[in-house]
PyMOL Python script that loads the backbone (N, CA, C, O; Angstrom):
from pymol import cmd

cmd.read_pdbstr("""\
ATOM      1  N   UNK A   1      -0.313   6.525  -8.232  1.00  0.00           N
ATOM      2  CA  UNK A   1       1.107   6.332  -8.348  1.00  0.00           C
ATOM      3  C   UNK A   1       1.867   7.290  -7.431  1.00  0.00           C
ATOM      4  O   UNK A   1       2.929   6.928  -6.925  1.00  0.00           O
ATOM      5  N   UNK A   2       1.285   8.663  -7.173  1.00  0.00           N
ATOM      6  CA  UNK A   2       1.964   8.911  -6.395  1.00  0.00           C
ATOM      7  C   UNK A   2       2.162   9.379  -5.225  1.00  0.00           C
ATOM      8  O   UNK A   2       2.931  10.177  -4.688  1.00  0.00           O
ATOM      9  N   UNK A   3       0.830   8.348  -4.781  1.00  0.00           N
ATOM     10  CA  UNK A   3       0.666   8.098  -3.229  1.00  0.00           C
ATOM     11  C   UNK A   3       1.787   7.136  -2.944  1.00  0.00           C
ATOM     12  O   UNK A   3       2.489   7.109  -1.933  1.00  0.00           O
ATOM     13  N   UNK A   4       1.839   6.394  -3.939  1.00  0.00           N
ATOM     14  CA  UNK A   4       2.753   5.056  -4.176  1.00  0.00           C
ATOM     15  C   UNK A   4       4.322   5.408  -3.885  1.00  0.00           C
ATOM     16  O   UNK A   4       4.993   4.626  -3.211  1.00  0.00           O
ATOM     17  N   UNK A   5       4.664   6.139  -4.206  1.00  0.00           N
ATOM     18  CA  UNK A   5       6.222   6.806  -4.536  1.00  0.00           C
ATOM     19  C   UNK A   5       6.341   7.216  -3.413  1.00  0.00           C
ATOM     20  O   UNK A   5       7.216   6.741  -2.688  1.00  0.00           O
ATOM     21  N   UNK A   6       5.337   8.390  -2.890  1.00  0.00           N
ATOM     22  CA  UNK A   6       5.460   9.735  -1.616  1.00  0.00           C
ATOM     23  C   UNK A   6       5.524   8.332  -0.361  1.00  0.00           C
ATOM     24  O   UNK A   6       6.417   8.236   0.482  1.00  0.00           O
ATOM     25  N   UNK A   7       4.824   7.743  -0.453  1.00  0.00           N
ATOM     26  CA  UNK A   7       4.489   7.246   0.848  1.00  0.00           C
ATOM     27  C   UNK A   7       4.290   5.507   1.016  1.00  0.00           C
ATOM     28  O   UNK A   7       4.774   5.008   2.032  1.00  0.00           O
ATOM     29  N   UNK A   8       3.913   5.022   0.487  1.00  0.00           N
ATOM     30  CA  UNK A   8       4.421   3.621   0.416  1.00  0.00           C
ATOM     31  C   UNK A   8       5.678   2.756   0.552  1.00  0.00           C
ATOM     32  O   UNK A   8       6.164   1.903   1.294  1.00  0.00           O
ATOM     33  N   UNK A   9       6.008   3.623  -0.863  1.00  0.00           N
ATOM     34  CA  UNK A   9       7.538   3.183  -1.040  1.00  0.00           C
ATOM     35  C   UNK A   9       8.488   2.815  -0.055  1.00  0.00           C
ATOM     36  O   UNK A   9       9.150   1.778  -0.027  1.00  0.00           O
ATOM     37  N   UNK A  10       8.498   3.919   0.889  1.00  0.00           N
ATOM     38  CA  UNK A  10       8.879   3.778   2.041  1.00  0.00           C
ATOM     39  C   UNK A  10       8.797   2.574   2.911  1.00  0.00           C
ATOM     40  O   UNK A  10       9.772   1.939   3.312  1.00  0.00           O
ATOM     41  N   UNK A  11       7.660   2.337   3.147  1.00  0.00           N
ATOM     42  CA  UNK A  11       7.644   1.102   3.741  1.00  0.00           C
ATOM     43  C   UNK A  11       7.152  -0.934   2.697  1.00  0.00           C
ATOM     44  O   UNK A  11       7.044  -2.102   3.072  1.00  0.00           O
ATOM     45  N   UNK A  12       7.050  -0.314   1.605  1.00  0.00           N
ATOM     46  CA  UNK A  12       6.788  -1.753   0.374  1.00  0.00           C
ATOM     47  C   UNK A  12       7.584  -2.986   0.982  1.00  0.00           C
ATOM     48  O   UNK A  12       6.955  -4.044   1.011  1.00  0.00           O
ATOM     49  N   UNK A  13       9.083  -2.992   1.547  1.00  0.00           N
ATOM     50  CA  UNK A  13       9.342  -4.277   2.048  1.00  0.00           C
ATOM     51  C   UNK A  13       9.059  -4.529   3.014  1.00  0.00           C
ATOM     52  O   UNK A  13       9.502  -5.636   3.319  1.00  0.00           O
ATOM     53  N   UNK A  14       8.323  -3.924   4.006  1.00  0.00           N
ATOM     54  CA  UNK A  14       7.915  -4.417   5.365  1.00  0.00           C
ATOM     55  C   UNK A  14       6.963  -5.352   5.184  1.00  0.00           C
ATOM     56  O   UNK A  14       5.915  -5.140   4.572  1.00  0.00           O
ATOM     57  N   UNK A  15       7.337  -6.606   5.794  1.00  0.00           N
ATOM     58  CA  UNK A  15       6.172  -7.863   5.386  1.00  0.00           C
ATOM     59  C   UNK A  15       5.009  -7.463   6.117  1.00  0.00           C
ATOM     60  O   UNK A  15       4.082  -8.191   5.763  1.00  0.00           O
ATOM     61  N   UNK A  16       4.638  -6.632   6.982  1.00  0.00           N
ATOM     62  CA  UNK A  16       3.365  -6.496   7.568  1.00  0.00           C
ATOM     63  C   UNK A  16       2.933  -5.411   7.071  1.00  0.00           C
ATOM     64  O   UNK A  16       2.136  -4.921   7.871  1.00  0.00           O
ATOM     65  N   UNK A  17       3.037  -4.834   6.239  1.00  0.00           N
ATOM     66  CA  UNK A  17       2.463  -3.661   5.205  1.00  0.00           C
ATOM     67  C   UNK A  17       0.997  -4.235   5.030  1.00  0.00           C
ATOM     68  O   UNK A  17       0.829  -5.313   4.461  1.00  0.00           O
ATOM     69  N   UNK A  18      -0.297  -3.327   5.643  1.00  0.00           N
ATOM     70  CA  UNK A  18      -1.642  -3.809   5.217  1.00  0.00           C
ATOM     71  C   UNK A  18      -1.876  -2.207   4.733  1.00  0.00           C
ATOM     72  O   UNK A  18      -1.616  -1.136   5.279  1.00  0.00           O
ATOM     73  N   UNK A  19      -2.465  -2.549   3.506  1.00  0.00           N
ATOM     74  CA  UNK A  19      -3.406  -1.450   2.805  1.00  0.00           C
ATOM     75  C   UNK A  19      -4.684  -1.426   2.718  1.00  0.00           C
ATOM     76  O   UNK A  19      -5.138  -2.162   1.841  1.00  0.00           O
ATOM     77  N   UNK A  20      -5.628  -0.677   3.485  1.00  0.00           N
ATOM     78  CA  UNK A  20      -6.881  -0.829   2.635  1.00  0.00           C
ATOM     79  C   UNK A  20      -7.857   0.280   2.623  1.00  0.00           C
ATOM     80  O   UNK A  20      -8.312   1.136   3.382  1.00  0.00           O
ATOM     81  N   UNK A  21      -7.961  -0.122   1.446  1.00  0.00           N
ATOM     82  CA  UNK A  21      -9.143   1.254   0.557  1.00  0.00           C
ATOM     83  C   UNK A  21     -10.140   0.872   0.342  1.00  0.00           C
ATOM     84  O   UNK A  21     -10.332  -0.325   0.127  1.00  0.00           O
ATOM     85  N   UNK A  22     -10.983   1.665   0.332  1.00  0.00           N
ATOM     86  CA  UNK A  22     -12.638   2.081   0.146  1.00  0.00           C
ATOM     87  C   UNK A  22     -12.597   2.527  -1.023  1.00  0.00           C
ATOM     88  O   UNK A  22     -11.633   3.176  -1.430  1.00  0.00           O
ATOM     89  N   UNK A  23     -13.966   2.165  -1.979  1.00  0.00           N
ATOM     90  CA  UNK A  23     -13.918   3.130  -3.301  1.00  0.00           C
ATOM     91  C   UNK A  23     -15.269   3.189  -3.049  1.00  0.00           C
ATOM     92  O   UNK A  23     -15.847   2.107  -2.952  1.00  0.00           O
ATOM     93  N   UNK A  24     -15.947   4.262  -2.912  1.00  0.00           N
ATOM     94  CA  UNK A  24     -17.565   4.206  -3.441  1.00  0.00           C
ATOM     95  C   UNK A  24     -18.056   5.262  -4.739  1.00  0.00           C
ATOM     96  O   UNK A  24     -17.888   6.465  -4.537  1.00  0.00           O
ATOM     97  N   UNK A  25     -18.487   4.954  -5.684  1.00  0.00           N
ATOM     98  CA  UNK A  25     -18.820   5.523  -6.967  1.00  0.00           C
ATOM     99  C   UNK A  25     -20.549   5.423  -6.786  1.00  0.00           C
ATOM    100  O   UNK A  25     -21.165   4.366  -6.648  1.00  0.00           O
ATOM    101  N   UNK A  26     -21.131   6.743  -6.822  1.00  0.00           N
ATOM    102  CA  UNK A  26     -21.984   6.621  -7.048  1.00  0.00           C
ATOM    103  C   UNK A  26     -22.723   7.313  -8.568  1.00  0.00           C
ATOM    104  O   UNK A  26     -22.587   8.415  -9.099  1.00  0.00           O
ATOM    105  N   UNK A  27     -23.500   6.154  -8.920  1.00  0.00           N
ATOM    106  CA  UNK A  27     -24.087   6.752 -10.364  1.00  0.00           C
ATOM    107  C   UNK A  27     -25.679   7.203 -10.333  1.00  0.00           C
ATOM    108  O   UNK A  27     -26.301   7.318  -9.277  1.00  0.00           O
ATOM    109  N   UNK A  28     -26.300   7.465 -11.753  1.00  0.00           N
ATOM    110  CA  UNK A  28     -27.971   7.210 -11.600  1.00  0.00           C
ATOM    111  C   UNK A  28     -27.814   7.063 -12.558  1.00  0.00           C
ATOM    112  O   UNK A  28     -27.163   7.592 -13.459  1.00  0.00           O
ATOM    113  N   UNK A  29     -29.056   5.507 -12.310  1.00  0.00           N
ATOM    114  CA  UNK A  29     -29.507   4.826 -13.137  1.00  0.00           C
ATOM    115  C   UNK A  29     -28.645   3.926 -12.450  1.00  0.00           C
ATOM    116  O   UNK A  29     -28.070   4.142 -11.383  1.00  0.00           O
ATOM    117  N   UNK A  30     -28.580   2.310 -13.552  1.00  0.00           N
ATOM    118  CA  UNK A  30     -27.621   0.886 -13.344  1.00  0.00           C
ATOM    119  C   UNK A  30     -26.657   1.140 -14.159  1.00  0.00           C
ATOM    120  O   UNK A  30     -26.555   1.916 -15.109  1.00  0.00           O
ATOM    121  N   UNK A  31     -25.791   0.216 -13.562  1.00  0.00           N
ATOM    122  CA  UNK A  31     -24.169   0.452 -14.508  1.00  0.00           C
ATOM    123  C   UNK A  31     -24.517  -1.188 -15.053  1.00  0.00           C
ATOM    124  O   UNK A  31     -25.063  -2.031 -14.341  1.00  0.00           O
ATOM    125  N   UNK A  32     -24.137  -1.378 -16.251  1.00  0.00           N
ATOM    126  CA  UNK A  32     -23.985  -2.389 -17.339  1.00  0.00           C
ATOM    127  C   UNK A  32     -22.771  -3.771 -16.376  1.00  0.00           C
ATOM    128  O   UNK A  32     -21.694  -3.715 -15.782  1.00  0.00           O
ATOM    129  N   UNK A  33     -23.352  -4.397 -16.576  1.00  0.00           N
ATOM    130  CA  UNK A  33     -22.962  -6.070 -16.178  1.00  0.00           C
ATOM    131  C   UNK A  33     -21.198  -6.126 -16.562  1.00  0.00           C
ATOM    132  O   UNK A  33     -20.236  -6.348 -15.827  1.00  0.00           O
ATOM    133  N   UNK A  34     -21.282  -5.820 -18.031  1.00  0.00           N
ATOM    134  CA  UNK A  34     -19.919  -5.160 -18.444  1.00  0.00           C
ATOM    135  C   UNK A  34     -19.286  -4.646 -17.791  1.00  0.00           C
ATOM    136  O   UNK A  34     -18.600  -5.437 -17.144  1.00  0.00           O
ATOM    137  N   UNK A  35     -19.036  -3.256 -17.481  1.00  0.00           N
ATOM    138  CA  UNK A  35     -18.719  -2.369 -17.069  1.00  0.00           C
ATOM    139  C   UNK A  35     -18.061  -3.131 -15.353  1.00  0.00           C
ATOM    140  O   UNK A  35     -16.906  -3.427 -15.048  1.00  0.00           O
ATOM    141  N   UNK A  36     -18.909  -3.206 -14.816  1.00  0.00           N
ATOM    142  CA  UNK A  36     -18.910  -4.612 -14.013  1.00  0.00           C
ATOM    143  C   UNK A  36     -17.578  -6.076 -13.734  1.00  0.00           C
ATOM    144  O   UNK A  36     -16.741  -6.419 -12.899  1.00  0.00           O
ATOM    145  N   UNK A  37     -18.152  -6.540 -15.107  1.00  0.00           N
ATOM    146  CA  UNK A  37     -17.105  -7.333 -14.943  1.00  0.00           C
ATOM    147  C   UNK A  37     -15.680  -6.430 -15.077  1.00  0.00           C
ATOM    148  O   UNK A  37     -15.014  -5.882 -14.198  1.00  0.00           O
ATOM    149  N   UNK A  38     -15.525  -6.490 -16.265  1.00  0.00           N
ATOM    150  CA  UNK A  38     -14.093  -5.051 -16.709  1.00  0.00           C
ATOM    151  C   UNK A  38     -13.828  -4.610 -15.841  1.00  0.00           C
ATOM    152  O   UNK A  38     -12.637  -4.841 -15.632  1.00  0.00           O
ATOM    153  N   UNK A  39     -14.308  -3.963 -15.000  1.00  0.00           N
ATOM    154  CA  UNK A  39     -13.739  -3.268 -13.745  1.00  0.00           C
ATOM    155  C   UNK A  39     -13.389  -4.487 -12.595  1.00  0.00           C
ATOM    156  O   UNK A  39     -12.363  -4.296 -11.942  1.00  0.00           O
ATOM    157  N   UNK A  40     -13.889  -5.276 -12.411  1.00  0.00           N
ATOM    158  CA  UNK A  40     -13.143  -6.727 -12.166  1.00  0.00           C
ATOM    159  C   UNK A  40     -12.068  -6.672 -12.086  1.00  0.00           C
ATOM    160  O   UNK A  40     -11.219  -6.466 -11.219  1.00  0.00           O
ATOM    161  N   UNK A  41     -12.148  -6.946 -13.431  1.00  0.00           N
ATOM    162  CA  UNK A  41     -10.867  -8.142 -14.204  1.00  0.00           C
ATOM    163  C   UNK A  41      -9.963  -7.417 -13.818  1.00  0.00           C
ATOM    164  O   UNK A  41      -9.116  -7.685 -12.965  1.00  0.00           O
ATOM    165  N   UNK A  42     -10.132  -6.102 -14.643  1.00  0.00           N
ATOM    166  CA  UNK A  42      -9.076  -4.471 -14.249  1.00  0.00           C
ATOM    167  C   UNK A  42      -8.250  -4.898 -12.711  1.00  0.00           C
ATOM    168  O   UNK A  42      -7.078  -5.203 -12.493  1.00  0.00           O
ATOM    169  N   UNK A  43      -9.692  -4.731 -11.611  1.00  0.00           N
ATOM    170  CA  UNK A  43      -8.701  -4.830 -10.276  1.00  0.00           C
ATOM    171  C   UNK A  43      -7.434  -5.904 -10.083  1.00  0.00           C
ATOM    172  O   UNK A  43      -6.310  -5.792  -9.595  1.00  0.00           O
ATOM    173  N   UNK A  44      -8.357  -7.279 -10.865  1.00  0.00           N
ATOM    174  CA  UNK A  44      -7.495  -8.959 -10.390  1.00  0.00           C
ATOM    175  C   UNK A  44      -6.507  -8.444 -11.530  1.00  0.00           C
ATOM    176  O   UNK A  44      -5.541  -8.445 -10.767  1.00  0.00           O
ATOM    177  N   UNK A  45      -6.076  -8.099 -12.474  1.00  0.00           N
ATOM    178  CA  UNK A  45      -4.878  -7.431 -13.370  1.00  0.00           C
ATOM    179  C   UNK A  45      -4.244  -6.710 -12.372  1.00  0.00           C
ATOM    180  O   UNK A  45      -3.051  -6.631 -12.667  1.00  0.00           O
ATOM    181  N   UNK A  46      -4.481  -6.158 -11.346  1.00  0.00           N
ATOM    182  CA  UNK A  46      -3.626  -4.863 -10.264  1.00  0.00           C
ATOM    183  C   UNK A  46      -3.440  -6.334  -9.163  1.00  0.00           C
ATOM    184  O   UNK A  46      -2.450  -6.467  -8.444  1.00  0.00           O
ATOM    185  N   UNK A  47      -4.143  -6.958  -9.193  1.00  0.00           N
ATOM    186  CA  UNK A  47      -3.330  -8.087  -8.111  1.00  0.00           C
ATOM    187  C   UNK A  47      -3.761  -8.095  -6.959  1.00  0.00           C
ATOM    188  O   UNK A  47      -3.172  -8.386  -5.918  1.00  0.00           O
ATOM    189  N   UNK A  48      -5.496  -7.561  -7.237  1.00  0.00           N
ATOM    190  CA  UNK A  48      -6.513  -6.906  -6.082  1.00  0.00           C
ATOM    191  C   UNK A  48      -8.109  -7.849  -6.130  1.00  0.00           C
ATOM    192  O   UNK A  48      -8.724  -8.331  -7.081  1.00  0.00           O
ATOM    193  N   UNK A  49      -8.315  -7.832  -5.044  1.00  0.00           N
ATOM    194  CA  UNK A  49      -9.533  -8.255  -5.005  1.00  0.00           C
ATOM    195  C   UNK A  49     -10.554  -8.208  -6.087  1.00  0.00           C
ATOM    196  O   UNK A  49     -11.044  -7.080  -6.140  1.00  0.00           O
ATOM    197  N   UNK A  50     -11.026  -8.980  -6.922  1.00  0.00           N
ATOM    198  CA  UNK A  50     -11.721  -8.255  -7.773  1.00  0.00           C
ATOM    199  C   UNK A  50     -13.742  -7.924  -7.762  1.00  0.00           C
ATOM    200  O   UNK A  50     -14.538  -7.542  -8.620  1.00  0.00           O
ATOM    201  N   UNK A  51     -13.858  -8.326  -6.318  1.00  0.00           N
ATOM    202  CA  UNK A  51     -15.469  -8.008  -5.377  1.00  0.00           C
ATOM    203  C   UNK A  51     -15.760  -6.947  -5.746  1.00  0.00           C
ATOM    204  O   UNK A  51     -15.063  -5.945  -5.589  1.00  0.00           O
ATOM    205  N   UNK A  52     -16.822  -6.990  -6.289  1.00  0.00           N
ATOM    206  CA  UNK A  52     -17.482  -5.822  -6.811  1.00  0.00           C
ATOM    207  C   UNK A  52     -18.450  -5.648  -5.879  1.00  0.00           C
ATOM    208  O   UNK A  52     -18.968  -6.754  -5.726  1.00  0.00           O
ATOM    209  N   UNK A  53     -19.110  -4.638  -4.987  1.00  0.00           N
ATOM    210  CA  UNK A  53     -20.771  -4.629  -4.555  1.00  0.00           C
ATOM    211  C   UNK A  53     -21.263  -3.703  -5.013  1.00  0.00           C
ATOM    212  O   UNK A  53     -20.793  -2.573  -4.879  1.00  0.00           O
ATOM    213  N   UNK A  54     -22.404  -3.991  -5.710  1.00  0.00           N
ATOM    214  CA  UNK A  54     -23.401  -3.539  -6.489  1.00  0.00           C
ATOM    215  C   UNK A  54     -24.715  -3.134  -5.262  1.00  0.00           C
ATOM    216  O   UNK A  54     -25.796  -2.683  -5.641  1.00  0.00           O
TER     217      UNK A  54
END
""", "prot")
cmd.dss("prot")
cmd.show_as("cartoon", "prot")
cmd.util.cbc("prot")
cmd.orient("prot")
């Protein structure tokens, strides 16, 4: 949020506004199918891709 405020904001109505982020989480062991989807759904609820790679 307040990358969002500091620095976005600023430009949010510019129709050519491209964002894009990287997330890499690394665990040990497997993460649950669950966990998985939920974190999904979570992203397509933010109005985001919801591609997971496993």
């Amino acid at each position: 949020m307040n990358f969002y405020t500091k620095v976005l904001s600023k430009f949010a109505a510019a129709a050519n506004l491209k964002l894009t982020l990287e997330v890499s989480i690394s665990v040990e062991g497997n993460i649950s199918t669950q966990k998985i989807a939920e974190t999904s759904f979570a992203l397509q609820e933010l109005g985001l891709d919801g591609d997971i790679e496993t």
